[in-house]
PyMOL CGO cylinders between C-alpha atoms (Angstrom):
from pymol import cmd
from pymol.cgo import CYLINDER

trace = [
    CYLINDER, -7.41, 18.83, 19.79, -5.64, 19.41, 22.99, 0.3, 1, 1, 1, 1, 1, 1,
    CYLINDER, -5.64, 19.41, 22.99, -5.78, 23.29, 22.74, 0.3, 1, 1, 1, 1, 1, 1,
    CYLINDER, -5.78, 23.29, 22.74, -9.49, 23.08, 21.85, 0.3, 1, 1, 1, 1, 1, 1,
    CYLINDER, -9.49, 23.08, 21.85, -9.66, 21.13, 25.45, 0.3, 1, 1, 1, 1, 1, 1,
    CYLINDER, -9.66, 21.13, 25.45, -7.75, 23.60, 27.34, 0.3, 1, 1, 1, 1, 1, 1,
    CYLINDER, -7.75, 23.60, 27.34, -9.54, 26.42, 26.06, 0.3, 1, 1, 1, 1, 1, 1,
    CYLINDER, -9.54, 26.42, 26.06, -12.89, 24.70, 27.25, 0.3, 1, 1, 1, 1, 1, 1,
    CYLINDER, -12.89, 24.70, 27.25, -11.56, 24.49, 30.89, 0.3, 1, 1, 1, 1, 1, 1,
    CYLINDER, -11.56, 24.49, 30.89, -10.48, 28.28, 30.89, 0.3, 1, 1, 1, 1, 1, 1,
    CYLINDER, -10.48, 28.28, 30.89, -13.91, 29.39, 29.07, 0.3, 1, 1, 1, 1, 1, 1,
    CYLINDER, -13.91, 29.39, 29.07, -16.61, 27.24, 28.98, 0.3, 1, 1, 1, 1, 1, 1,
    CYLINDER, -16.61, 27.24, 28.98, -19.52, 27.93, 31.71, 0.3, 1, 1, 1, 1, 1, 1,
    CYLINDER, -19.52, 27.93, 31.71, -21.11, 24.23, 31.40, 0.3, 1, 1, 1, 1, 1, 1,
    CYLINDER, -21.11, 24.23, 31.40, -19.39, 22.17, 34.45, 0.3, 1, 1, 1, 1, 1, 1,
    CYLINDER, -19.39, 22.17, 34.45, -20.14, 18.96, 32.98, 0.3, 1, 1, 1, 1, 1, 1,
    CYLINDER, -20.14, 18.96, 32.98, -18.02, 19.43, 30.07, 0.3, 1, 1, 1, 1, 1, 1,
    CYLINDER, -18.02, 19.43, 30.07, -15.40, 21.13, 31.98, 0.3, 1, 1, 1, 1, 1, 1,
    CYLINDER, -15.40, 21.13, 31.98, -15.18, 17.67, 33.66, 0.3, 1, 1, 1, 1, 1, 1,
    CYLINDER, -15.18, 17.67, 33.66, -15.11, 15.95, 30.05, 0.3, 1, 1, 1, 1, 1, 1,
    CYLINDER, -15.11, 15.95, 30.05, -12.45, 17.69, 28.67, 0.3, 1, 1, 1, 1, 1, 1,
    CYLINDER, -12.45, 17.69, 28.67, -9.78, 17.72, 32.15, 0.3, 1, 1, 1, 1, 1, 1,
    CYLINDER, -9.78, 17.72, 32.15, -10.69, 13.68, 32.06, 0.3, 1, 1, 1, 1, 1, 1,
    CYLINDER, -10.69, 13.68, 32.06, -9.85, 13.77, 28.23, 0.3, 1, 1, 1, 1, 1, 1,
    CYLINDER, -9.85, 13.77, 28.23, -6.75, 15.52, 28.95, 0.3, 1, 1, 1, 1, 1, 1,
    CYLINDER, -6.75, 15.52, 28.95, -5.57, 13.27, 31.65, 0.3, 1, 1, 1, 1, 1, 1,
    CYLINDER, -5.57, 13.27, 31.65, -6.30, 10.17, 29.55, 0.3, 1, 1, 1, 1, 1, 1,
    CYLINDER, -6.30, 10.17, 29.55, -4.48, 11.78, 26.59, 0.3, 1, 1, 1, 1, 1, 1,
    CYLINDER, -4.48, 11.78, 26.59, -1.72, 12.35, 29.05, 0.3, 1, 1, 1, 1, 1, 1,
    CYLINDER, -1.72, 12.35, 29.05, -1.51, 8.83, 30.35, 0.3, 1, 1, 1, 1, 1, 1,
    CYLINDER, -1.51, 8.83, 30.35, -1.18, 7.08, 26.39, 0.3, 1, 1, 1, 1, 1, 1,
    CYLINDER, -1.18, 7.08, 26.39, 0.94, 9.79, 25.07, 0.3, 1, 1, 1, 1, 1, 1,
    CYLINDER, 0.94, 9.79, 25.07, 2.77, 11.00, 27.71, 0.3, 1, 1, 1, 1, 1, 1,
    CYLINDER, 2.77, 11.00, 27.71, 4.65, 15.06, 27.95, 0.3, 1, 1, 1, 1, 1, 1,
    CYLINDER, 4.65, 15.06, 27.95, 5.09, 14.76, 24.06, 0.3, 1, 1, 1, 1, 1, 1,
    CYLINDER, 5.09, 14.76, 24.06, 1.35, 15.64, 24.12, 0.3, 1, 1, 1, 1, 1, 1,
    CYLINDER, 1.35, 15.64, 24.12, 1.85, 18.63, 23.87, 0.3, 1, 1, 1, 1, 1, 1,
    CYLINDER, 1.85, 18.63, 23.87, 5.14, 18.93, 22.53, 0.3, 1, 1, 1, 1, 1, 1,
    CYLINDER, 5.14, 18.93, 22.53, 7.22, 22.09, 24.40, 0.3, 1, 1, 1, 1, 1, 1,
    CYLINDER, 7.22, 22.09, 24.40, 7.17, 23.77, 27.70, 0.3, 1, 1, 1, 1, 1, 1,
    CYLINDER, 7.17, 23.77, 27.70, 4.77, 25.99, 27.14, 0.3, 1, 1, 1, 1, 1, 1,
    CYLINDER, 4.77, 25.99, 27.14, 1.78, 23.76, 26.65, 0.3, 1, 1, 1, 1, 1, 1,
    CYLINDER, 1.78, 23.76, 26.65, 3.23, 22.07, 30.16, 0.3, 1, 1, 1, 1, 1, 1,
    CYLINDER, 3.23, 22.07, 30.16, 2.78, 25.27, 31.51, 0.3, 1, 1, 1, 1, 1, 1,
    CYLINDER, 2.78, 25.27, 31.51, -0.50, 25.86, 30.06, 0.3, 1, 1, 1, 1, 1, 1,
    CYLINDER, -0.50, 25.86, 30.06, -1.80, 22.67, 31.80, 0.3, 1, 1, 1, 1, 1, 1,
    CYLINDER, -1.80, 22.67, 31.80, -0.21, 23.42, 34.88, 0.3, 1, 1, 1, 1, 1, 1,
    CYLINDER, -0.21, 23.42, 34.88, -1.70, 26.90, 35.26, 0.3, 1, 1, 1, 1, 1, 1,
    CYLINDER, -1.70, 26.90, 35.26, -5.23, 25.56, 34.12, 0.3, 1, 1, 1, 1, 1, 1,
    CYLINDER, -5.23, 25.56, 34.12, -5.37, 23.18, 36.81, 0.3, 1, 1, 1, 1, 1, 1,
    CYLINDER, -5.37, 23.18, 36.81, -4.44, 25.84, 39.07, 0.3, 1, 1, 1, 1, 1, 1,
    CYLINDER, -4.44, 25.84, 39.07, -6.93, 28.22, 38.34, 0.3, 1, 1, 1, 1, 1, 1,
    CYLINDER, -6.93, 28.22, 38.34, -9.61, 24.81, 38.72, 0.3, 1, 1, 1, 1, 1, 1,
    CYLINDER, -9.61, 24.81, 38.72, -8.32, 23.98, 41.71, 0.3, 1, 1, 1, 1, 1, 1,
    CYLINDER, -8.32, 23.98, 41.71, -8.61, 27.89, 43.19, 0.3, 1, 1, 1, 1, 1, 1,
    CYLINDER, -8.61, 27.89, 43.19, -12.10, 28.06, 41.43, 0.3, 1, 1, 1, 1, 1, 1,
    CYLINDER, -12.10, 28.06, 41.43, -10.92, 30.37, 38.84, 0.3, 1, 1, 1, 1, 1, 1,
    CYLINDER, -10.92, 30.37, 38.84, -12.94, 28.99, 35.82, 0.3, 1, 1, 1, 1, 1, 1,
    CYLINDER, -12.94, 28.99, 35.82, -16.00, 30.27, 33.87, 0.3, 1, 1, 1, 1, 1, 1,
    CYLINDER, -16.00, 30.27, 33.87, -17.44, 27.46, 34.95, 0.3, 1, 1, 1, 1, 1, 1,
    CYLINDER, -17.44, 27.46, 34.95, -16.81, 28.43, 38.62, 0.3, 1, 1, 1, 1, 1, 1,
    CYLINDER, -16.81, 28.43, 38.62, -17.87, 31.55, 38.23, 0.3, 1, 1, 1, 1, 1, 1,
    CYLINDER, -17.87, 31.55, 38.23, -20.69, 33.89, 38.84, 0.3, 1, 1, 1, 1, 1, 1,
    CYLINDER, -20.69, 33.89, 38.84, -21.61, 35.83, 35.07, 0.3, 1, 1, 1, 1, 1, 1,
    CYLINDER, -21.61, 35.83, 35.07, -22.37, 38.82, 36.92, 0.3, 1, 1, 1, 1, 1, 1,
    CYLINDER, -22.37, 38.82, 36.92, -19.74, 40.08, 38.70, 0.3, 1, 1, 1, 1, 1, 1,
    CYLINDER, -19.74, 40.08, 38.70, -16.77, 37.32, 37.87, 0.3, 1, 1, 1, 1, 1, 1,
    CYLINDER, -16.77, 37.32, 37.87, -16.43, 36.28, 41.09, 0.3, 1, 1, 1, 1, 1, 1,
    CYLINDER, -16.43, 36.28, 41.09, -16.78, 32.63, 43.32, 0.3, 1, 1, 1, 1, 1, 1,
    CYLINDER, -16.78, 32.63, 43.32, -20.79, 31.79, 42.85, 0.3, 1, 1, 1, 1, 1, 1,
    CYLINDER, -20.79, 31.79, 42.85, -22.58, 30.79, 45.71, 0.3, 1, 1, 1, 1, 1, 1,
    CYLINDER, -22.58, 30.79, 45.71, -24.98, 29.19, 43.65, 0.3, 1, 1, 1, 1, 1, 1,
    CYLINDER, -24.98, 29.19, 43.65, -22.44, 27.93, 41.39, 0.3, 1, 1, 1, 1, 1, 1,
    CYLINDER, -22.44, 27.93, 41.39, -21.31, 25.66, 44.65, 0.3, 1, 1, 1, 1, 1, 1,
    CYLINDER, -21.31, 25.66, 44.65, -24.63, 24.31, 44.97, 0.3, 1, 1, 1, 1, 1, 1,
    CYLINDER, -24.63, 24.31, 44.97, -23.78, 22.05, 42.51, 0.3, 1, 1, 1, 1, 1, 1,
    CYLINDER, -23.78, 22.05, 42.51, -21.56, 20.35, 45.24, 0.3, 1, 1, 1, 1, 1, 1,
    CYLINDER, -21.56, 20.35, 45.24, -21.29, 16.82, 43.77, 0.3, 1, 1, 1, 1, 1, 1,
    CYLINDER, -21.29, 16.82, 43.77, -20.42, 18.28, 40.54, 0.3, 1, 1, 1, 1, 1, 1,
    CYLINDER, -20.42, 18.28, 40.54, -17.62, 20.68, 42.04, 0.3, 1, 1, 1, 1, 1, 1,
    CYLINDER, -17.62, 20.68, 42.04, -16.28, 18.34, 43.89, 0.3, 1, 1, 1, 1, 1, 1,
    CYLINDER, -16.28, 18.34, 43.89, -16.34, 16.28, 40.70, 0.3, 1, 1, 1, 1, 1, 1,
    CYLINDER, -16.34, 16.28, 40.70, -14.62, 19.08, 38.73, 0.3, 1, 1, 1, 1, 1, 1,
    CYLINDER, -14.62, 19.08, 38.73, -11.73, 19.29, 41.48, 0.3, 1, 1, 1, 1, 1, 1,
    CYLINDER, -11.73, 19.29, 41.48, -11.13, 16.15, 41.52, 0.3, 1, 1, 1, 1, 1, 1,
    CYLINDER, -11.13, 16.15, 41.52, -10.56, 15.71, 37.54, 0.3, 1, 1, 1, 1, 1, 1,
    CYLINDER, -10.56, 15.71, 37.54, -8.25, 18.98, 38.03, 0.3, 1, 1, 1, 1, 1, 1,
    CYLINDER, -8.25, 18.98, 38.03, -6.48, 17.18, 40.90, 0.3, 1, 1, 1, 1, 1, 1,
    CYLINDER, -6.48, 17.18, 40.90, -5.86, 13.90, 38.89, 0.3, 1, 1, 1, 1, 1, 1,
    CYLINDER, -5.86, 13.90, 38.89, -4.03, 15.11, 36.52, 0.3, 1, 1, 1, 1, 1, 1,
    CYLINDER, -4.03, 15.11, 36.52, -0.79, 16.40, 38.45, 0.3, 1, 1, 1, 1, 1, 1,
    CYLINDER, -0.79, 16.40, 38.45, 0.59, 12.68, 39.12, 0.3, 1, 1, 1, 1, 1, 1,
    CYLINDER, 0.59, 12.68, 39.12, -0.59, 11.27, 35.66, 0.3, 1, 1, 1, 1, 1, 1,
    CYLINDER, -0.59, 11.27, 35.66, 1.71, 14.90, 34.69, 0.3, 1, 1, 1, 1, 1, 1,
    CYLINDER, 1.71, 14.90, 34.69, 4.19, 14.29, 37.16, 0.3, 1, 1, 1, 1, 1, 1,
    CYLINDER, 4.19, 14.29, 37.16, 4.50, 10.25, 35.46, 0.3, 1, 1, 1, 1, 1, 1,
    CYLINDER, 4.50, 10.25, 35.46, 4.57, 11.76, 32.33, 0.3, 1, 1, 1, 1, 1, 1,
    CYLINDER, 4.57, 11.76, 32.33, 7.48, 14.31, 32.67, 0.3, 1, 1, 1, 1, 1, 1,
    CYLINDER, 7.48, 14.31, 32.67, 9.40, 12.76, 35.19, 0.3, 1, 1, 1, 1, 1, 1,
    CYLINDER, 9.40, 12.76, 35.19, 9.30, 13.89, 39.02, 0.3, 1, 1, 1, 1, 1, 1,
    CYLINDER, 9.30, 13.89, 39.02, 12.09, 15.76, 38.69, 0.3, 1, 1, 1, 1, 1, 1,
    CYLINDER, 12.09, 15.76, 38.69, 11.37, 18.51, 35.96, 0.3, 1, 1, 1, 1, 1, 1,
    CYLINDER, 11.37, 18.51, 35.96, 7.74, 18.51, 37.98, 0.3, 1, 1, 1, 1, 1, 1,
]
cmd.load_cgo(trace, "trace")
């Protein structure tokens, strides 16, 4: 489900699925469109997430220790830069999908 998807890119620490489920959530948006979610708030919701993605803000992005920006976290470069651009994809699929001017 699509709250089961965002919830993995706020909380889960694995990267790769991270990836899985902001690609899932951009081809959701694509085929269904805003009515994906259904109000505002899940708009919002999916705005803020790929905020806090594209500011490294994720469990994924973060060191377990101290909940800050891991160094060795980032030495997974292909895969962050993988991660960011997933995040970064789907603001125009959004932007399609609710119309440029509401975006």
């Amino acid at each position: 489900s699509v709250p089961h998807l965002l919830e993995v890119v706020k909380t889960d620490k694995e990267r790769e699925l991270v990836c899985g489920a902001l690609e899932s959530i951009n081809e959701m948006l694509k085929v269904i469109g805003a009515e994906m979610g259904g109000n505002d708030a899940f708009l919002d919701e999916l705005i803020e997430i790929v905020k806090d993605v594209l500011s490294c803000g994720t469990a994924c992005q973060k060191d377990e220790e101290d909940d800050t920006y891991s160094e060795e976290v980032d030495d997974e470069s292909e895969l962050a830069t993988v991660l960011l651009d997933y995040a970064a994809s789907i603001l125009p699929t959004l932007a399609t999908a609710i119309g440029g001017a509401k975006f």
